[in-house]
C-alpha positions as CSV (number, residue, x, y, z in Angstrom):
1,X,-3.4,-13.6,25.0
2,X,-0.9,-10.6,23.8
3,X,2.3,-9.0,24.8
4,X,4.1,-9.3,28.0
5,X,6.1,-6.3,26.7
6,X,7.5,-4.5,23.7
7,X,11.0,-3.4,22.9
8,X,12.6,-1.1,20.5
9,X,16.2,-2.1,19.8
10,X,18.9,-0.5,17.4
11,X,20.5,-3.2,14.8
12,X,23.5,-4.0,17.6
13,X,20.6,-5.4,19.7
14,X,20.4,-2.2,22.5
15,X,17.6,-1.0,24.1
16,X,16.2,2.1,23.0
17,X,12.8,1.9,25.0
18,X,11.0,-0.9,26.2
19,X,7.4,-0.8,27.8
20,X,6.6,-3.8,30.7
21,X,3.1,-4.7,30.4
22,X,2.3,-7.9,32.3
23,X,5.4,-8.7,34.3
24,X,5.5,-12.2,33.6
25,X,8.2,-12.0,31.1
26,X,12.3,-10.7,33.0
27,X,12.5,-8.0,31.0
28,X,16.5,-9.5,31.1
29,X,15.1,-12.3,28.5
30,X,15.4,-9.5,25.8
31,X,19.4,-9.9,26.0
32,X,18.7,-13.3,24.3
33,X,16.8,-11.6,21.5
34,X,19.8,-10.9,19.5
35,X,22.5,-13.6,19.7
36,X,19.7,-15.8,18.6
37,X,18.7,-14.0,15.5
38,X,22.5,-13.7,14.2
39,X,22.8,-17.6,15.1
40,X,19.3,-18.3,13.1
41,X,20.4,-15.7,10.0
42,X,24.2,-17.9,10.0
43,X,22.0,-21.2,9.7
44,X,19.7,-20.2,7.1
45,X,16.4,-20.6,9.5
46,X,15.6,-17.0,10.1
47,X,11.9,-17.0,11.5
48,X,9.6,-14.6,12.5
49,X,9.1,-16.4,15.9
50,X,12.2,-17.0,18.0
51,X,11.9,-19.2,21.3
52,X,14.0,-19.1,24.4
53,X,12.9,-21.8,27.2
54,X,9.4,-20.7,27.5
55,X,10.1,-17.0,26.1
56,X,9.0,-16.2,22.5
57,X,10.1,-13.3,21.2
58,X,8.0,-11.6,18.0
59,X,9.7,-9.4,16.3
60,X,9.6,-7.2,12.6
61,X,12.6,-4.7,11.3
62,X,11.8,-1.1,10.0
63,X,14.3,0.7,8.8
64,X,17.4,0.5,11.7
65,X,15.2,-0.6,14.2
66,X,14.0,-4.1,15.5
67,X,10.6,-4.0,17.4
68,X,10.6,-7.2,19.5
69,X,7.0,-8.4,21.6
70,X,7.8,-10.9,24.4
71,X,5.3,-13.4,25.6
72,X,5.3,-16.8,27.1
73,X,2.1,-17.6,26.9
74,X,0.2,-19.1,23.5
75,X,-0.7,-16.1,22.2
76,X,-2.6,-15.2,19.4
77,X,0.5,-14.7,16.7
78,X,-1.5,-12.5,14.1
79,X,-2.5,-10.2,16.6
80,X,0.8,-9.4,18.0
81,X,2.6,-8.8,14.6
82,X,-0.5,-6.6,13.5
83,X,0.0,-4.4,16.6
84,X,3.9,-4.1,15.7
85,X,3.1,-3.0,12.5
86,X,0.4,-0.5,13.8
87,X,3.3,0.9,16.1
88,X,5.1,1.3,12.6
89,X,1.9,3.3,11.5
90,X,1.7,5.4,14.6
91,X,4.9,6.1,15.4
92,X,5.5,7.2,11.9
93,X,2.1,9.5,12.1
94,X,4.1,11.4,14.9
95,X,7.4,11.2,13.7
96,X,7.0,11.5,10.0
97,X,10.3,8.6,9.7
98,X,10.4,6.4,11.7
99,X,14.3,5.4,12.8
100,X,16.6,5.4,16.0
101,X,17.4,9.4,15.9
102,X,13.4,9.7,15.6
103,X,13.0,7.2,18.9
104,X,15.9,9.5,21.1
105,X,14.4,12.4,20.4
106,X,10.8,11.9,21.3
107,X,11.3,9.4,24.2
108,X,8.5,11.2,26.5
109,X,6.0,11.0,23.6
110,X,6.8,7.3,22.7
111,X,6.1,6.1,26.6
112,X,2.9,8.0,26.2
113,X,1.6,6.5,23.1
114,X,3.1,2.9,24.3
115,X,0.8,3.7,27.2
116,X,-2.5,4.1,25.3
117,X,-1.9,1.6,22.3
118,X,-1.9,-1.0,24.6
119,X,-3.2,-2.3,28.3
120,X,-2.2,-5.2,30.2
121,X,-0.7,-6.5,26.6
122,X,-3.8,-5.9,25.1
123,X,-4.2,-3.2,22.0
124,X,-6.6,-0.8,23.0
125,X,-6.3,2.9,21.4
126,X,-4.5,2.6,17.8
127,X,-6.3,5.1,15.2
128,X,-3.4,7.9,15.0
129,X,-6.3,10.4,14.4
130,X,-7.8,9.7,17.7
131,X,-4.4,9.7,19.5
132,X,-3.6,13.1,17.9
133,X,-6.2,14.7,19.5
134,X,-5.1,14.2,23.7
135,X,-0.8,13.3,23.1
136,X,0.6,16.0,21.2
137,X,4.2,16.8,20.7
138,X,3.9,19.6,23.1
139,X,4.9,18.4,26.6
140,X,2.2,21.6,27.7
141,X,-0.8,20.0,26.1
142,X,0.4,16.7,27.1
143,X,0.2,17.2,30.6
144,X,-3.5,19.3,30.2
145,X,-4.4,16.2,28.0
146,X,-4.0,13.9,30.5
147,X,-7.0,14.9,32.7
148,X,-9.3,14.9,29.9
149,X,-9.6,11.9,27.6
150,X,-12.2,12.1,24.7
151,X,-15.3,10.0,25.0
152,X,-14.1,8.5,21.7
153,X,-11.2,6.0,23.5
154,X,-14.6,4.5,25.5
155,X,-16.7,4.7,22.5
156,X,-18.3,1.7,20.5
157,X,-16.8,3.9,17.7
158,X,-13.1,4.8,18.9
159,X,-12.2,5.5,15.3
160,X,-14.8,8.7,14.9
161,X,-14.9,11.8,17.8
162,X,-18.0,13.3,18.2
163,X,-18.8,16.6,17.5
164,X,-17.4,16.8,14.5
165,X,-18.8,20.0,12.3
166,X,-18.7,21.3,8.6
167,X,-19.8,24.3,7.3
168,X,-20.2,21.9,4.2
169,X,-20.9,18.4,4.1
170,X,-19.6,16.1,1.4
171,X,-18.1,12.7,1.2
172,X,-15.4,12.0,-1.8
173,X,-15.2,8.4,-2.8
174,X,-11.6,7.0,-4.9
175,X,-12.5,4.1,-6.5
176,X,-8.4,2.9,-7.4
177,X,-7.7,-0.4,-8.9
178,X,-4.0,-1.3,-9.8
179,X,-3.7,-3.6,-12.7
180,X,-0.8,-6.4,-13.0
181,X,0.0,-7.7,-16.1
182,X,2.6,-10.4,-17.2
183,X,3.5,-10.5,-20.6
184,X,6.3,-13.2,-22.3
185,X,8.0,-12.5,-25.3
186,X,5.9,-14.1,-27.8
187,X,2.7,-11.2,-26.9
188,X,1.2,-13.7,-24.4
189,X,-1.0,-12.9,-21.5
190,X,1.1,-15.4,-18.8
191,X,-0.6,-14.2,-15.5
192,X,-3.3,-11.1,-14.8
193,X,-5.3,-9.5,-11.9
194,X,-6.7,-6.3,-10.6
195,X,-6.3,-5.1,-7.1
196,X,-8.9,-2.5,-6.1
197,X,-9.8,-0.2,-2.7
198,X,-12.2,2.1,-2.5
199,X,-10.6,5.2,-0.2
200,X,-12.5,8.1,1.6
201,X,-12.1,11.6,2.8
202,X,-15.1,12.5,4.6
203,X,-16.3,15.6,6.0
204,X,-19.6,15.3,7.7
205,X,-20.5,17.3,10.4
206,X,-22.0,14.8,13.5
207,X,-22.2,10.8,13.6
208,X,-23.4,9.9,10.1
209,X,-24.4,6.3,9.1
210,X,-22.9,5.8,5.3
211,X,-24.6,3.2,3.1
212,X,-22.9,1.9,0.3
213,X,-24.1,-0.1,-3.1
214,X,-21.5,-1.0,-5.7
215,X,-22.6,-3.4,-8.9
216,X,-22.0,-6.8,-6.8
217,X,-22.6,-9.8,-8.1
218,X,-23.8,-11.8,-5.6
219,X,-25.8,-8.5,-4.5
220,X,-27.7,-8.9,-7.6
221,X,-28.4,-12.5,-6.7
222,X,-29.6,-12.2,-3.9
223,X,-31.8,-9.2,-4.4
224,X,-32.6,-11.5,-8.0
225,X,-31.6,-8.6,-9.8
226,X,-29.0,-9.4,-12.9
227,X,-29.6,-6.6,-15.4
228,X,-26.3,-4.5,-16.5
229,X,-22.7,-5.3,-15.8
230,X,-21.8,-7.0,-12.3
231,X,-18.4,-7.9,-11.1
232,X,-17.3,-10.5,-8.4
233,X,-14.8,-9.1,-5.4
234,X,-12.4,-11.7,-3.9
235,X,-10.2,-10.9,-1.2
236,X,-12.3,-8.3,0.2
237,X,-10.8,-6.4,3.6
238,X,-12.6,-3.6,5.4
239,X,-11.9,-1.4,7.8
240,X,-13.1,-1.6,10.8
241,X,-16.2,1.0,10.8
242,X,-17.9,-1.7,8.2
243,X,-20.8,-3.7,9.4
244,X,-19.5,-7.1,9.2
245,X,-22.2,-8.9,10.2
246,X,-24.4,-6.8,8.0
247,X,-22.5,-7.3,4.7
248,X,-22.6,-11.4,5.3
249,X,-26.1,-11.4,5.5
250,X,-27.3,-8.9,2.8
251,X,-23.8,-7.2,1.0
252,X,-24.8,-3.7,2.8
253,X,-21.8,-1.7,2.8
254,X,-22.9,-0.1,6.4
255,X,-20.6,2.0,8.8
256,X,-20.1,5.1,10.2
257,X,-16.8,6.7,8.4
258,X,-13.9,7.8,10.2
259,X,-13.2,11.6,9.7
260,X,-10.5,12.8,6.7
261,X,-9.0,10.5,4.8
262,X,-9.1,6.3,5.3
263,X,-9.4,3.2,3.4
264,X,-13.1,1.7,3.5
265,X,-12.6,-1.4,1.8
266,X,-9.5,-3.6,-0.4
267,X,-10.7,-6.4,-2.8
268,X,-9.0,-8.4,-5.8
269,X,-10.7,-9.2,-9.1
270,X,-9.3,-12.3,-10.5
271,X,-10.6,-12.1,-14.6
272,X,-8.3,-12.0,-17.7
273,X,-6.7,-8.4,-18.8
274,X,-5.6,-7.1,-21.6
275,X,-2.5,-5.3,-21.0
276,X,-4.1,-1.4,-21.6
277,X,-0.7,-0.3,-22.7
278,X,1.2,-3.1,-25.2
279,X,4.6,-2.9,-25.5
280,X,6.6,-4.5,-28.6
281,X,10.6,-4.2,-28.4
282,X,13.5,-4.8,-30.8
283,X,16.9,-4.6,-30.1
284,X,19.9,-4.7,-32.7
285,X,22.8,-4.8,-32.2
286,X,25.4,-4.2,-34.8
287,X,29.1,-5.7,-34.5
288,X,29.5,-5.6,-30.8
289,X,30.4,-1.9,-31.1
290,X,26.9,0.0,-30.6
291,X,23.1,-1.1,-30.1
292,X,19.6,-0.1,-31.3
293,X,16.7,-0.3,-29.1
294,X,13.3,0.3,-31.0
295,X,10.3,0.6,-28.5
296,X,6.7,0.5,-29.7
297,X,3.5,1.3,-27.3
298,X,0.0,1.2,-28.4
299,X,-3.2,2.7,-26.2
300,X,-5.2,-0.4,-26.3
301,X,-8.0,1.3,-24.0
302,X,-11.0,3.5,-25.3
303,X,-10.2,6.5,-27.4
304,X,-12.0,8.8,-25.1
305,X,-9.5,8.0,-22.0
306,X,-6.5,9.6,-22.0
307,X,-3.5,7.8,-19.8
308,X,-1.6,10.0,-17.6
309,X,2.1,10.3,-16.6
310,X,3.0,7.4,-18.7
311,X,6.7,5.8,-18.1
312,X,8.2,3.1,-20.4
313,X,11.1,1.9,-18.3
314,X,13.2,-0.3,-20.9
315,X,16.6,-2.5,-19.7
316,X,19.5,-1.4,-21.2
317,X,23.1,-3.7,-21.3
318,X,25.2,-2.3,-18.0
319,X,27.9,-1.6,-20.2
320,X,25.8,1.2,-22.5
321,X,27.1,4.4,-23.2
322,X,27.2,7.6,-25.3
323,X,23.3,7.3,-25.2
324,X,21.2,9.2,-28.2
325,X,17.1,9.1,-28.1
326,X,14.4,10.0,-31.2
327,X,10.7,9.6,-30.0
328,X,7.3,10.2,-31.7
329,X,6.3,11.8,-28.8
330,X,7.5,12.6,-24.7
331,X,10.8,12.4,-23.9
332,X,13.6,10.0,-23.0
333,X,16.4,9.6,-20.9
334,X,19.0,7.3,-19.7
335,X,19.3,6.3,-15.9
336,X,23.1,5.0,-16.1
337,X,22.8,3.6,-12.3
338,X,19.7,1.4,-12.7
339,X,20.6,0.6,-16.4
340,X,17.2,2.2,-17.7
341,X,15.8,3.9,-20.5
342,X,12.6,6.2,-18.7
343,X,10.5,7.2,-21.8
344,X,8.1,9.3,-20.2
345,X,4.8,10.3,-21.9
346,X,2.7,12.9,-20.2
347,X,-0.4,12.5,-22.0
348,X,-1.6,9.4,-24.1
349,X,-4.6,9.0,-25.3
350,X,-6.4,5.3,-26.1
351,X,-6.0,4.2,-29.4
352,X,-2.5,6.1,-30.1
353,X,0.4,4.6,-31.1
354,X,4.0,5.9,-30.2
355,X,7.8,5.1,-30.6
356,X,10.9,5.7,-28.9
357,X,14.1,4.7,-30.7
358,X,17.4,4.6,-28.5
359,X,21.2,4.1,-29.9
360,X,23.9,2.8,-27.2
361,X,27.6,2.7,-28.0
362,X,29.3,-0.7,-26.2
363,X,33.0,-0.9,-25.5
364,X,35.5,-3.1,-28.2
365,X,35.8,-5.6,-26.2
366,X,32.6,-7.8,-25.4
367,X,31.8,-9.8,-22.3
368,X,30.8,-12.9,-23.4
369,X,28.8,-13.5,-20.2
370,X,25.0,-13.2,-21.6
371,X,23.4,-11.0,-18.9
372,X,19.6,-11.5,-17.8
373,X,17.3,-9.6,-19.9
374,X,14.9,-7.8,-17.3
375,X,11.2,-7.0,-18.3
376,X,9.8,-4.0,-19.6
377,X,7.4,-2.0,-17.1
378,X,5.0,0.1,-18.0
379,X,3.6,2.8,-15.0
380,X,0.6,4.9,-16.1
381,X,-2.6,6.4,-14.4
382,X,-6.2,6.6,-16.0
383,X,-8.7,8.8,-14.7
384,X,-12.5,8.0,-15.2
385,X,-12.0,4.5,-15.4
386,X,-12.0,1.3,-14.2
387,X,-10.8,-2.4,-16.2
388,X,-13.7,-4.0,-14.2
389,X,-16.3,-2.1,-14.5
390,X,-16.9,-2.2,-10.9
391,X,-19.4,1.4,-10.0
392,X,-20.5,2.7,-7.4
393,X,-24.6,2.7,-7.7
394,X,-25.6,4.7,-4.6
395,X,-23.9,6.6,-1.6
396,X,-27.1,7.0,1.7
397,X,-25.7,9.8,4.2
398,X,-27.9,9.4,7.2
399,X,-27.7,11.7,10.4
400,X,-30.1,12.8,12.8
401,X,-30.1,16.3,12.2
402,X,-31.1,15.5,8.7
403,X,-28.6,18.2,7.1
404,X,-28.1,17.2,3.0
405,X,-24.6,15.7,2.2
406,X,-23.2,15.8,-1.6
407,X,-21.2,12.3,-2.3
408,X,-18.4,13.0,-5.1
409,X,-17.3,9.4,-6.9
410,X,-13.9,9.8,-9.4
411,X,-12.4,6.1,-10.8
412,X,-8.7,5.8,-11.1
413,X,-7.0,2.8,-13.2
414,X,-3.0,2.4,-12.5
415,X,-0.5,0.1,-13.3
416,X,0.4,-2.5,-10.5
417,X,3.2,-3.6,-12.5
418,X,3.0,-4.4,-16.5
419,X,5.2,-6.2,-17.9
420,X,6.8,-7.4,-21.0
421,X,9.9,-9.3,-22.6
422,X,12.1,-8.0,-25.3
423,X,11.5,-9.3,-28.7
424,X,15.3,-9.9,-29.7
425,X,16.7,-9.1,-33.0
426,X,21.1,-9.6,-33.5
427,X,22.3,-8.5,-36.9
């Protein structure tokens, strides 16, 4: 089972819309919603499930808003919370931010959608693509909407209209990964992964049937193929065009794609990294009066690749000032209100090494409260590459009309988060 109903409430706990599904909730229970949650955040047990009697009340926060589902039947949790969040999606679609003016302003449009997301408190119509097309923010169209609903909200595939046409046909495949990278102060690797997807924007004319072959491990097993480099997904998410059934019995990567942009598939890779930008620190400080920070990054990726947009964010004491910079390269500058140095690099290619030395005054008289030394982060983008080595092998456009199709494939490395310590020198 799902919702009875769903409420949107400001942060006093008011009603700003509310949509009755079932009618086996009193809409009244909502009043309970937030005394409860003020008397669960006072004792320390706030929960994303609060019961009253036989009433549960689901509920997520966005912004200035609480959306709350009601049901008091067992229902099934993880599909309630992933429709609120879908409403998140949506409602943001239409309303590029989603907060309470955004809610009083389009009340007729957010009955409407409430009305075809779900049914009788189940989900039914949630690809904002496919809503665009019959509720528009013109209460004109709206009404001529209503008396024609396209075939797609009754189709096996409600994420794809039909009679879709390009003068050109072409698929563009992103494969991203982000990598994260912990680094202590002694230069040692303490924790490392990479998170991948593989994102879309397709523009094919008709109903196509996509196949698609990456360098899968236990692909190559099973097909008792094992020449060239091979990498092993965890964690792998699809979206919901994929074949399910067909990947667990032979790894096809089969669906028919929504149109424009989307997210195919999300997976994790966890193997050892080598943090692709290395970071060594030294800071000096010289009779509590002033400070030198001496920051050193090194390209440890192939000389050919070239890192983009490269920013060395380096922690800085909270009581720095009169701030003077001298880099090898890029430029630096100091971001009193976050205590940062941004040393930002717009170009750096593998193999390069660079430095960035920065010279703080300190006031006379010192705290002698030792603050938290925050990690370095690194945030950079590499084009044409990926730490796995995970490729695409082969993208099969298949459509009855038999038209040719180009597939484009670009790989894109970024920083999920790199971090290292200071190296600490006092003199």
């Amino acid at each position: 089972m799902s919702a009875s109903a769903v409420f949107v409430l400001d942060l006093k706990g008011k009603v700003l819309i509310c949509r009755n599904y079932k009618g086996d909730v009193d809409m009244a229970e909502i009043d309970n919603f937030m005394p409860l949650l003020m008397q669960h955040e006072e004792e320390g047990l706030l929960c994303p499930v609060i019961a009253h009697g036989n009433v549960h009340f689901m509920w997520i926060k966005h912004s200035n808003l609480y959306l709350v589902a009601t049901t008091n039947k067992n229902s099934n949790a993880s599909l309630v919370y992933s429709f609120l969040y879908k409403l998140v999606e949506v409602f943001t679609e239409y309303f590029k931010e989603l907060e309470e003016e955004s809610i009083q302003d389009n009340f007729v449009l957010v009955y409407e959608l409430l009305d075809e997301l779900m049914d009788f408190g189940f989900p039914q119509t949630t690809d904002s693509k496919i809503l665009q097309e019959y509720i528009t923010q013109e209460g004109t169209k709206l009404e001529v909407a209503k008396s024609k609903v396209p075939t797609t909200v009754t189709n096996a595939v409600s994420w794809r209209s039909e009679g879709i046409k390009y003068k050109k046909n072409e698929v563009f495949i992103d494969v991203i990964e982000s990598i994260n990278v912990l680094v202590n102060a002694n230069g040692s690797v303490m924790s490392s992964d990479i998170v991948g997807s593989i994102k879309l924007k397709t523009m094919l004319s008709g109903m196509p049937e996509l196949r698609l072959g990456l360098n899968d491990r236990v692909l190559f097993a099973l097909t008792g193929r094992d020449k060239g480099k091979t990498v092993v997904m965890e964690d792998v998410k699809f979206h919901q065009c994929v074949r399910l059934s067909r990947f667990d019995s032979d790894r096809t990567i089969s669906f028919i794609p929504p149109d424009g942009e989307s997210e195919l598939m999300s997976y994790r890779i966890n193997t050892h990294v080598k943090p692709l930008i290395w970071i060594e620190s030294v800071i000096e400080k010289f009779s509590h009066s002033r400070v030198e920070i001496m920051v050193k990054a090194k390209g440890q990726f192939k000389k050919q690749s070239v890192a983009n947009n490269v920013e060395v964010r380096v922690p800085v004491p909270s009581d720095a000032d009169s701030p003077k910079f001298k880099t090898s390269t890029g430029h630096a500058k100091y971001v009193p209100e976050k205590n940062l140095v941004v040393w930002t690099i717009k170009s750096f290619p593998g193999g390069k090494e660079f430095l960035m030395r920065a010279h703080f005054g300190l006031p006379s008289v010192e705290n002698d409260e030792v603050e938290g030394k925050p990690p370095i982060t690194v945030k950079f983008e590499i084009p044409y590459f990926t730490v796995s080595g995970i490729q695409v092998r082969y993208m099969k456009i298949i459509e009855k009309s038999g038209y040719q199709a180009l597939p484009w494939v670009r790989y894109i490395t970024q920083s999920g988060g790199t971090l290292t310590a200071f190296h600490k020198v006092s003199t």
